[in-house]
C-alpha positions as CSV (number, residue, x, y, z in Angstrom):
1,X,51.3,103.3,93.0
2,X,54.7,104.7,91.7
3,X,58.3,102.4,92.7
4,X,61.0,104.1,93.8
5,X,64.1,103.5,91.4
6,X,67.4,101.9,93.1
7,X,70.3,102.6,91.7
8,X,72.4,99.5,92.6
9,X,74.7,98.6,89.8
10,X,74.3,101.9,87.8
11,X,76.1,104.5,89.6
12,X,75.5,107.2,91.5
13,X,71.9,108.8,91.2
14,X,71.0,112.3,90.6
15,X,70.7,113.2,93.9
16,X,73.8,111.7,95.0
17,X,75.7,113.4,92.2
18,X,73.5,117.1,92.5
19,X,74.5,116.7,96.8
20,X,78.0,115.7,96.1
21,X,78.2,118.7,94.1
22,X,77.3,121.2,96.5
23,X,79.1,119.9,99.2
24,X,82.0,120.4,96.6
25,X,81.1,123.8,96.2
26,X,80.4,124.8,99.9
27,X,84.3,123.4,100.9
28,X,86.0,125.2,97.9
29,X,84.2,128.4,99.3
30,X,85.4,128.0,102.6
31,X,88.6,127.3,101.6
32,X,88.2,130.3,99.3
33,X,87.4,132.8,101.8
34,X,89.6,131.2,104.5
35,X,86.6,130.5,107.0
36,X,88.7,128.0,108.1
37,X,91.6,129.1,110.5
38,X,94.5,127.0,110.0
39,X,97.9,127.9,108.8
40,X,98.4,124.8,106.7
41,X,95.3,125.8,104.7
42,X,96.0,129.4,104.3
43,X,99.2,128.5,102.8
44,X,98.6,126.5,100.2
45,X,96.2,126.6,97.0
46,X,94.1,123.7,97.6
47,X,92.2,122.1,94.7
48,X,88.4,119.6,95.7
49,X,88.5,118.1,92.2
50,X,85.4,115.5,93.4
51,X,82.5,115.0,96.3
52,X,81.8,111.5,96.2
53,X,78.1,110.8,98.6
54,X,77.3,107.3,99.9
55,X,73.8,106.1,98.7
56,X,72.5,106.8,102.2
57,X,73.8,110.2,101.7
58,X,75.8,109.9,105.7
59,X,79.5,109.8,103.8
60,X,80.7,112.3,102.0
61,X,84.4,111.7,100.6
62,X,86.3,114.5,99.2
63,X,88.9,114.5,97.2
64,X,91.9,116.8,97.7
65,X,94.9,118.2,96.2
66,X,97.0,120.7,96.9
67,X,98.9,123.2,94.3
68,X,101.9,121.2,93.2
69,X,101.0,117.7,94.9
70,X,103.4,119.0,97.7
71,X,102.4,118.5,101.5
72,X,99.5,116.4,100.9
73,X,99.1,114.7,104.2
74,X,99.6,118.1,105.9
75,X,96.8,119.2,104.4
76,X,95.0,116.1,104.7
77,X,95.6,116.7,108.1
78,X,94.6,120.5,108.5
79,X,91.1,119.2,106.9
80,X,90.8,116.4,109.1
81,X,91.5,118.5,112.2
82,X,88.9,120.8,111.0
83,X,86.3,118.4,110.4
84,X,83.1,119.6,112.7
85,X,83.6,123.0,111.6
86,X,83.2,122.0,108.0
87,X,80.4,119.8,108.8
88,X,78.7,122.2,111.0
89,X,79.1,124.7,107.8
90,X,77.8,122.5,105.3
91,X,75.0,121.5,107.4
92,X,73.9,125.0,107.1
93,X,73.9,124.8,103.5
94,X,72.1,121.5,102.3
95,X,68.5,120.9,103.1
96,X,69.0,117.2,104.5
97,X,67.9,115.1,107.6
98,X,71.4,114.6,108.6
99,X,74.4,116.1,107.5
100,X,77.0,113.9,105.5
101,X,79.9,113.2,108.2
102,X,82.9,114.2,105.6
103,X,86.7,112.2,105.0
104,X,89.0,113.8,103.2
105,X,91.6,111.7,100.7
106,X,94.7,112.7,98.3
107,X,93.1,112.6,94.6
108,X,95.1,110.6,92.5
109,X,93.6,111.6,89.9
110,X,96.1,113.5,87.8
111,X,98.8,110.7,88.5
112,X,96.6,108.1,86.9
113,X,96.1,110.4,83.6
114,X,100.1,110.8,83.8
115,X,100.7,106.9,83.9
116,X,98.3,106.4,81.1
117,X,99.9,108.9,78.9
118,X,103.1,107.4,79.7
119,X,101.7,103.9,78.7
120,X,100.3,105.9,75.8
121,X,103.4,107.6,74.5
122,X,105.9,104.2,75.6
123,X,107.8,103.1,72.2
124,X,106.0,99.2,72.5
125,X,102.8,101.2,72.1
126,X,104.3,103.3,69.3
127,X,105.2,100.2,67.7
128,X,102.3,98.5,67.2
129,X,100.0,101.6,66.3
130,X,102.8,101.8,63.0
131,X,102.3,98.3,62.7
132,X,98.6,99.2,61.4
């Protein structure tokens, strides 16, 4: 008799990660090729830094940012508008029951790492690393 692992409390599992991944890869391709029609889209550079998939694998959240940080919640938008098409396209591509229904929000990623290297570089932190 083998036990399925959980995963509660340790993070995403494999499979979560390994799914989140390919849905990653599946929207940067159609945004790529410009499968989907929408003029917002097609004028902007749009970057999917992360796919994050709920443990019942029925949520995917993607995280999106276009070149530039500028017209984010156009593009939001655009994505949101588009939603069924990208879900019926993804569909096609992952071998699940059901296909993750998909939300779309502004990464915030690169703003974080800027406010750290601000704290970083601030003179009260410079001060206390001379200190040592």
């Amino acid at each position: 008799m083998t036990r399925k692992k959980t995963t509660t409390g340790k993070g995403p599992s494999q499979r979560m990660l390994r799914i989140g991944e390919m849905v990653r890869h599946k929207l940067s391709e159609l945004l790529i090729r410009g499968e989907i029609h929408d003029d917002v889209l097609a004028s902007h550079v749009i970057s999917i830094s992360e796919v994050r998939i709920s443990n019942d694998l029925k949520l995917a959240t993607a995280y999106v940012l276009p070149l530039g940080g500028k017209d984010t919640a156009a593009v939001l938008a655009a994505l949101e508008k588009h939603k069924k098409f990208i879900r019926a396209e993804i569909a096609q591509t992952l071998d699940l029951r059901y296909a993750p229904d998909i939300r779309f929000r502004e990464d915030q990623t690169f703003d974080e790492v800027s406010r750290i290297d601000r704290l970083l570089y601030s003179e009260k932190v410079r001060r206390d690393v001379e200190k040592k």
